[in-house]
C-alpha positions as YAML, in Angstrom:
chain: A
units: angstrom
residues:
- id: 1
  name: UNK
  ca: [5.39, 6.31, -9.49]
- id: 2
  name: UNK
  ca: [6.45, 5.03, -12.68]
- id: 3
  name: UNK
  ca: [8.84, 2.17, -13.03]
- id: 4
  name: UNK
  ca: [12.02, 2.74, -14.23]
- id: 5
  name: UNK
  ca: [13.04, 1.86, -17.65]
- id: 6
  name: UNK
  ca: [16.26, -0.18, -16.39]
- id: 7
  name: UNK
  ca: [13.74, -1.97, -14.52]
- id: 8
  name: UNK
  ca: [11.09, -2.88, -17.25]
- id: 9
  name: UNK
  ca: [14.63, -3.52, -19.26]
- id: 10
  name: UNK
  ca: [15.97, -6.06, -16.82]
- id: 11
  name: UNK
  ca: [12.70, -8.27, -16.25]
- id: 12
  name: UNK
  ca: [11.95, -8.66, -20.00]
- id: 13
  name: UNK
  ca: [15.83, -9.68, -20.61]
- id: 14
  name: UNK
  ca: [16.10, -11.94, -17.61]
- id: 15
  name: UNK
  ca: [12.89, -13.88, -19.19]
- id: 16
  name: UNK
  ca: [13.81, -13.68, -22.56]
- id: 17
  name: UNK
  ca: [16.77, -15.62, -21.62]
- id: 18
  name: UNK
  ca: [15.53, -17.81, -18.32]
- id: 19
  name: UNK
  ca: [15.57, -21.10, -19.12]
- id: 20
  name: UNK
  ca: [19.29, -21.31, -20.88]
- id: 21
  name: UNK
  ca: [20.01, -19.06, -17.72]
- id: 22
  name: UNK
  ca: [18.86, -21.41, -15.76]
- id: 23
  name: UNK
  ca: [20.92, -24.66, -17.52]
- id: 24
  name: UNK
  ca: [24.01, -23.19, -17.43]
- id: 25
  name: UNK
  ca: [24.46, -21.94, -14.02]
- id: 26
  name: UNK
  ca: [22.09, -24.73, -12.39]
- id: 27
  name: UNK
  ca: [25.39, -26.48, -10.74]
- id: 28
  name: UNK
  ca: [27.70, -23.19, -11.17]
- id: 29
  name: UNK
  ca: [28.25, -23.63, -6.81]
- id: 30
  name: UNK
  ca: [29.82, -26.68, -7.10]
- id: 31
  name: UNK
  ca: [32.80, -25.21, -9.14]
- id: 32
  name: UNK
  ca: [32.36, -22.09, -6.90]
- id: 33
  name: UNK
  ca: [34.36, -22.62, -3.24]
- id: 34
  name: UNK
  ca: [34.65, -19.13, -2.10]
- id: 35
  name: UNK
  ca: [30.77, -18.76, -3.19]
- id: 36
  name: UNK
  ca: [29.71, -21.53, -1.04]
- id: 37
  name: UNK
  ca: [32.46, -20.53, 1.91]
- id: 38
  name: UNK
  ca: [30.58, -16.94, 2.12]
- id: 39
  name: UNK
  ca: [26.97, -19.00, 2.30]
- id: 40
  name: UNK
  ca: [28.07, -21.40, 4.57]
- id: 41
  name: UNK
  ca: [29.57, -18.52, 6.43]
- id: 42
  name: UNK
  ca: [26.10, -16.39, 6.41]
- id: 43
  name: UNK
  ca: [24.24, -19.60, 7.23]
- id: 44
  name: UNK
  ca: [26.19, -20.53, 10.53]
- id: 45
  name: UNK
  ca: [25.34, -16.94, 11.61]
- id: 46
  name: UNK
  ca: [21.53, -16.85, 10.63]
- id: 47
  name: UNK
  ca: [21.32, -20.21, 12.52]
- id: 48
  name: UNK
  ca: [22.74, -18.73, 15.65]
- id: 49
  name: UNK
  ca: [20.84, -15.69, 15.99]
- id: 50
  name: UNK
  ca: [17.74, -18.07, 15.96]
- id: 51
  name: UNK
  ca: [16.97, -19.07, 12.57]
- id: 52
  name: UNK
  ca: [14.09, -16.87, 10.90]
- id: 53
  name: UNK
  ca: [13.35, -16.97, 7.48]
- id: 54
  name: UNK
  ca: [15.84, -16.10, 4.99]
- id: 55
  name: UNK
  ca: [14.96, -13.89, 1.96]
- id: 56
  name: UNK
  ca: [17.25, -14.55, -1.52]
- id: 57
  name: UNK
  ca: [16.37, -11.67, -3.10]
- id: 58
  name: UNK
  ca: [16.88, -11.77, -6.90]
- id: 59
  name: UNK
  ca: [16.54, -15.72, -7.01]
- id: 60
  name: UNK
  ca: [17.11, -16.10, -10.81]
- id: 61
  name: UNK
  ca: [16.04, -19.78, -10.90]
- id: 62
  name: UNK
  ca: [16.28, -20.73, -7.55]
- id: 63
  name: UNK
  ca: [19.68, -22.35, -7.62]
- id: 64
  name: UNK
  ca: [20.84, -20.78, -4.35]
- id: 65
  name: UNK
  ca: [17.55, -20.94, -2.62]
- id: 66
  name: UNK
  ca: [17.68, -24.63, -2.84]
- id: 67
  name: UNK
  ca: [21.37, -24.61, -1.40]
- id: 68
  name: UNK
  ca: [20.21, -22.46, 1.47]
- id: 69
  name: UNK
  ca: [17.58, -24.58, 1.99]
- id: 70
  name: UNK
  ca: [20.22, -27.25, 2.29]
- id: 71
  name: UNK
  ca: [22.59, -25.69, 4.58]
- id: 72
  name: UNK
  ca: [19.68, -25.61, 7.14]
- id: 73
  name: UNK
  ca: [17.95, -22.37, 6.27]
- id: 74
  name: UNK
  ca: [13.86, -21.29, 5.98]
- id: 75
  name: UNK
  ca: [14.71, -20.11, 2.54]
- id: 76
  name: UNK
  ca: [12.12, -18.69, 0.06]
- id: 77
  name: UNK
  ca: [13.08, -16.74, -3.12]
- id: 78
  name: UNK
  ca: [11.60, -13.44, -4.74]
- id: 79
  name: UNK
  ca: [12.94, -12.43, -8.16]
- id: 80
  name: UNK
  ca: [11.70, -9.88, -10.56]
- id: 81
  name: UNK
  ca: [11.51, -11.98, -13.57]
- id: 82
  name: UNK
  ca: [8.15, -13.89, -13.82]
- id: 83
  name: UNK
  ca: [9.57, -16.73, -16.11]
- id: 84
  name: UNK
  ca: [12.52, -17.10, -13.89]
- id: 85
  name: UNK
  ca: [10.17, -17.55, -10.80]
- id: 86
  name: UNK
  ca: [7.91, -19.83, -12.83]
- id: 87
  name: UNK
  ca: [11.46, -22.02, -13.48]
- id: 88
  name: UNK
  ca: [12.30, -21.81, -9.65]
- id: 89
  name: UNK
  ca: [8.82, -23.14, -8.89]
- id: 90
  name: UNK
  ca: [9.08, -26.01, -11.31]
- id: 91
  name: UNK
  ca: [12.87, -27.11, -9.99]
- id: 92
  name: UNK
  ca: [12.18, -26.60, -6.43]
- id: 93
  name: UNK
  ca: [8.58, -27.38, -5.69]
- id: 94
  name: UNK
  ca: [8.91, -27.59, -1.97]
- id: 95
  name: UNK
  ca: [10.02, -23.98, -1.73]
- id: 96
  name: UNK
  ca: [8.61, -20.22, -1.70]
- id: 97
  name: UNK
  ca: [9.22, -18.28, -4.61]
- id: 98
  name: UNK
  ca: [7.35, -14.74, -5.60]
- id: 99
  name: UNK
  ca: [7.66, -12.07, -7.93]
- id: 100
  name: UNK
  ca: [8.49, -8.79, -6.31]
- id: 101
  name: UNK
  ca: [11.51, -5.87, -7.07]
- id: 102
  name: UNK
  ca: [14.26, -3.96, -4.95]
- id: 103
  name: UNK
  ca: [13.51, -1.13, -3.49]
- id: 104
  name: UNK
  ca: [9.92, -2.31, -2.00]
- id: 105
  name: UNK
  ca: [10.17, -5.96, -1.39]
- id: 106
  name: UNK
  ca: [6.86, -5.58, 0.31]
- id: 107
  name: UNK
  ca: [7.90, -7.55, 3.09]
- id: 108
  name: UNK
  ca: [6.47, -7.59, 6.83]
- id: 109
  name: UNK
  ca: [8.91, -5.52, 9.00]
- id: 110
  name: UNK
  ca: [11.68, -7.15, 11.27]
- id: 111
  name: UNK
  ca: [10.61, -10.98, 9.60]
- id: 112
  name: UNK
  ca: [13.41, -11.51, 8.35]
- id: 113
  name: UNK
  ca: [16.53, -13.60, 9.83]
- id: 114
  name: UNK
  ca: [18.38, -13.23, 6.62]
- id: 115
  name: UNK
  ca: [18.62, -11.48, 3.07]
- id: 116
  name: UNK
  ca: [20.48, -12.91, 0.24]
- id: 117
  name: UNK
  ca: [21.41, -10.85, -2.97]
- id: 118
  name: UNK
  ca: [23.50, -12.43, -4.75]
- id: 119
  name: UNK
  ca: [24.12, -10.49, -7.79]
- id: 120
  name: UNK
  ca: [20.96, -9.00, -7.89]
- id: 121
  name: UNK
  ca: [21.68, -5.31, -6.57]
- id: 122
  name: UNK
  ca: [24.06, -5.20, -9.82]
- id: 123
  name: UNK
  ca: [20.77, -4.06, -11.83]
- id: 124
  name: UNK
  ca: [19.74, -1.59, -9.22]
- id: 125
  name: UNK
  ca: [20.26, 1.94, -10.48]
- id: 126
  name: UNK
  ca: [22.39, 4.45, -8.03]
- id: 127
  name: UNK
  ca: [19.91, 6.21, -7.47]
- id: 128
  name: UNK
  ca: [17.18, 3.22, -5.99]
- id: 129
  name: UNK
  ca: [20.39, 1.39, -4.16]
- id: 130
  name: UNK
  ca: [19.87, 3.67, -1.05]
- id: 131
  name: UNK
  ca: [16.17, 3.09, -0.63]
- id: 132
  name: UNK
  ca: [17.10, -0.93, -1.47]
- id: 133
  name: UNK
  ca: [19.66, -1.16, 1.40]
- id: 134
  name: UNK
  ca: [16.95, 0.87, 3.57]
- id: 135
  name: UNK
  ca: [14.07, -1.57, 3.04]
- id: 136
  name: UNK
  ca: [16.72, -4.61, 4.08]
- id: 137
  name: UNK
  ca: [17.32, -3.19, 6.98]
- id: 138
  name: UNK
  ca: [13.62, -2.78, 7.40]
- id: 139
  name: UNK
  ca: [13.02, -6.10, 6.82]
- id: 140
  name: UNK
  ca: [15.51, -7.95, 8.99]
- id: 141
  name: UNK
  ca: [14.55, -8.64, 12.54]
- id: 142
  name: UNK
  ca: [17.39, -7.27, 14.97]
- id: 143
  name: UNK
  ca: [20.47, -9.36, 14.69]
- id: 144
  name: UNK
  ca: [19.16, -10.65, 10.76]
- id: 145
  name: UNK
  ca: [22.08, -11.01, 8.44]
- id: 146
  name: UNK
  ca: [22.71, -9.69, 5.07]
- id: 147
  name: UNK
  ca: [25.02, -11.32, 1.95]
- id: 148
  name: UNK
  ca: [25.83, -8.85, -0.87]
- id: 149
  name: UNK
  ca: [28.02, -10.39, -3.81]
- id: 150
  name: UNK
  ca: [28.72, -8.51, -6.68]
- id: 151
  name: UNK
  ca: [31.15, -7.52, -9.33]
- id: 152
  name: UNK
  ca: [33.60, -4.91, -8.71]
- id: 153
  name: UNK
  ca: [34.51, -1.70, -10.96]
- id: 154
  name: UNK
  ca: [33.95, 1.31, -12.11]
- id: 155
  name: UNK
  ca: [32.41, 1.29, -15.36]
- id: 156
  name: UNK
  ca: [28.92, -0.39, -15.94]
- id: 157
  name: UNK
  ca: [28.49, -3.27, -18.58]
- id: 158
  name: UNK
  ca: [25.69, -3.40, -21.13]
- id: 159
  name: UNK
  ca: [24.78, -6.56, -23.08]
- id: 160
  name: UNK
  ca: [22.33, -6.70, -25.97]
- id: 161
  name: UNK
  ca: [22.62, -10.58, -26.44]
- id: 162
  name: UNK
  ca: [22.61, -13.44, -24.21]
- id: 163
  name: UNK
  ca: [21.81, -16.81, -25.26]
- id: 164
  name: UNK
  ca: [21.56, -16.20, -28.70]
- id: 165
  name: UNK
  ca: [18.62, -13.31, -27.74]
- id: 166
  name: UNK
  ca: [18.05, -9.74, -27.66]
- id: 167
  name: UNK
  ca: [18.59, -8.10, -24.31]
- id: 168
  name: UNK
  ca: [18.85, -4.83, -22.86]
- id: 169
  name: UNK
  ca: [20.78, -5.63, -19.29]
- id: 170
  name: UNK
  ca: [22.91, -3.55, -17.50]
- id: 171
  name: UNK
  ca: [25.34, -4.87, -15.03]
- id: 172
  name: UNK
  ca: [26.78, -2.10, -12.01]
- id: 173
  name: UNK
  ca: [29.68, -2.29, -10.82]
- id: 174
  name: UNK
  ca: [30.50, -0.65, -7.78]
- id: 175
  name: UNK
  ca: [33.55, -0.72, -5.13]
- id: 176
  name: UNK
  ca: [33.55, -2.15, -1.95]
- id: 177
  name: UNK
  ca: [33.98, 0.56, 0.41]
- id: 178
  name: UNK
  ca: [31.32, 2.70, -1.56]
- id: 179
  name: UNK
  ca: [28.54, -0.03, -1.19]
- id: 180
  name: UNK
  ca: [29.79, -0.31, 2.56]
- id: 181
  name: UNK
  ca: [29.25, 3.00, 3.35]
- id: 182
  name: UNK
  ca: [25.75, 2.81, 2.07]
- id: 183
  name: UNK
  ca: [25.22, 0.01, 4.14]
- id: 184
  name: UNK
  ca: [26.30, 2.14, 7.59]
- id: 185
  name: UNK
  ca: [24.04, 5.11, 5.90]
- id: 186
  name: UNK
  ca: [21.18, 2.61, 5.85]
- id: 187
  name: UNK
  ca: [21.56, 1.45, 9.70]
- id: 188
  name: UNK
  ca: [23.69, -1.75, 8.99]
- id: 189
  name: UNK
  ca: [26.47, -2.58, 10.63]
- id: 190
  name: UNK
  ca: [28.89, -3.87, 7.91]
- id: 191
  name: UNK
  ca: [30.82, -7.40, 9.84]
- id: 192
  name: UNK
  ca: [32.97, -8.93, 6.92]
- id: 193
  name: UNK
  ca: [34.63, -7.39, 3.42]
- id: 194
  name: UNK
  ca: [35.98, -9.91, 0.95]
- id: 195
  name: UNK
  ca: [37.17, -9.25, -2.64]
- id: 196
  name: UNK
  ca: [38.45, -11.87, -4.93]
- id: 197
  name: UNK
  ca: [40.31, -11.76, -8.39]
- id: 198
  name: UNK
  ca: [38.24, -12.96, -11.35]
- id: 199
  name: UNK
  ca: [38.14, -16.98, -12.04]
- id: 200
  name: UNK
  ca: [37.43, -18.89, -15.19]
- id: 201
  name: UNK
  ca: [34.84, -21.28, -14.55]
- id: 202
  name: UNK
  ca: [33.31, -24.33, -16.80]
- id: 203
  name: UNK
  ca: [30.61, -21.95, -17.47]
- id: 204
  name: UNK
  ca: [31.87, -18.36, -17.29]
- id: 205
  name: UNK
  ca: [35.05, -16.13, -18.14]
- id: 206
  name: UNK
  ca: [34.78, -13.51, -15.45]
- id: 207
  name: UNK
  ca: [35.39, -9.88, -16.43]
- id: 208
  name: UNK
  ca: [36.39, -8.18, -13.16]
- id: 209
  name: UNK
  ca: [37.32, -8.58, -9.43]
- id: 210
  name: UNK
  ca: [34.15, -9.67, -7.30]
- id: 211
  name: UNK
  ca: [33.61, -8.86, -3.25]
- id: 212
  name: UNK
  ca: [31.44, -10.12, -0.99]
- id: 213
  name: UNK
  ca: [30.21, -8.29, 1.97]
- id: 214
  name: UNK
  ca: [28.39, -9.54, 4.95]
- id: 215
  name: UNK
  ca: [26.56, -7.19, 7.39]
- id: 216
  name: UNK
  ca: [23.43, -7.34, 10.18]
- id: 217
  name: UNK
  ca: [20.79, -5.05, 11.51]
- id: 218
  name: UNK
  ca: [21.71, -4.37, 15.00]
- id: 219
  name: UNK
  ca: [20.24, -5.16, 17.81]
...
């Protein structure tokens, strides 16, 4: 199968741009309390149903794999974007990081105790986000845990320049309740829905609303 174009589109912008990506949202948590309630949230409960290893899938630079790795978590990251994994290596030598892409992370079934992506599904076309929730669910062991966080809308957004260079990235937004009900299609059971109104950060205007969501495999 070919890959799609939004695909070939979204690895060459993400390491056009990766290291000025990777500067100016390298201590975005710390302004960020609802972000790091939500992780602390998903960590507590990967802990307690023993701990596996924790996928974040769509790393970037390896910003939140590192604070996983701090809250207590086997973290390792997989992003699609060579340069950015080639960053994440470099910042956070003790740690996992591979290239790979949503919907076939090519991951061992049931291994996982938890999947992170945190605004990575957002490049996922319609079409592929079915197949992408089905290979989580795949990959988490019964009882594993899955974060989603993502923007919230209707209408997609389409940027052609970031950091001063030429992109082609497209940015999904999707509603809550439509992105649960994919997750119940795929065999997760969908535990906590939060949406919050857009914040202006040190480092970022944001555009739209933004929800997480928080399900686990059964089991």
């Amino acid at each position: 199968m070919s890959e799609p174009d939004q695909l070939q589109d979204t690895r060459a912008s993400y390491d056009a741009m990766a290291a000025e990506y990777a500067a100016q949202f390298q201590d975005a948590l710390a302004d960020m309390p609802w972000d790091r309630a939500v992780l602390a949230g998903f960590a507590d409960l990967v802990r307690a149903a023993g701990n596996g290893p924790v996928a974040d899938v769509g790393c970037g630079p390896g910003r939140l794999t590192g604070y996983l790795h701090g809250l207590g978590l086997d973290a390792f990251g997989i992003d699609l974007s060579p340069r950015m994994v080639e960053i994440a290596r470099r910042a956070h030598p003790d740690l996992r990081f591979e290239v790979g892409a949503m919907p076939d992370l090519e991951l061992p079934d049931a291994s996982l105790g938890g999947i992170v992506a945190w605004y990575s599904t957002i490049h996922v076309p319609d079409d592929l986000l079915p197949a992408t929730f089905a290979d989580f669910r795949r990959a988490l062991a019964p009882g594993g845990q899955l974060v989603l966080a993502f923007q919230v809308g209707d209408e997609p957004l389409h940027l052609t320049e970031g950091f001063g260079r030429s992109i082609s990235l497209s940015f999904l937004r999707r509603r809550p309740e439509r992105v649960a009900e994919l997750l119940t299609e795929a065999g997760l059971d969908v535990r906590v829905r939060l949406e919050r109104e857009p914040e202006t950060y040190p480092f970022q205007q944001e555009r739209t609303p933004h929800a997480y969501l928080l399900a686990r495999r059964p089991g």
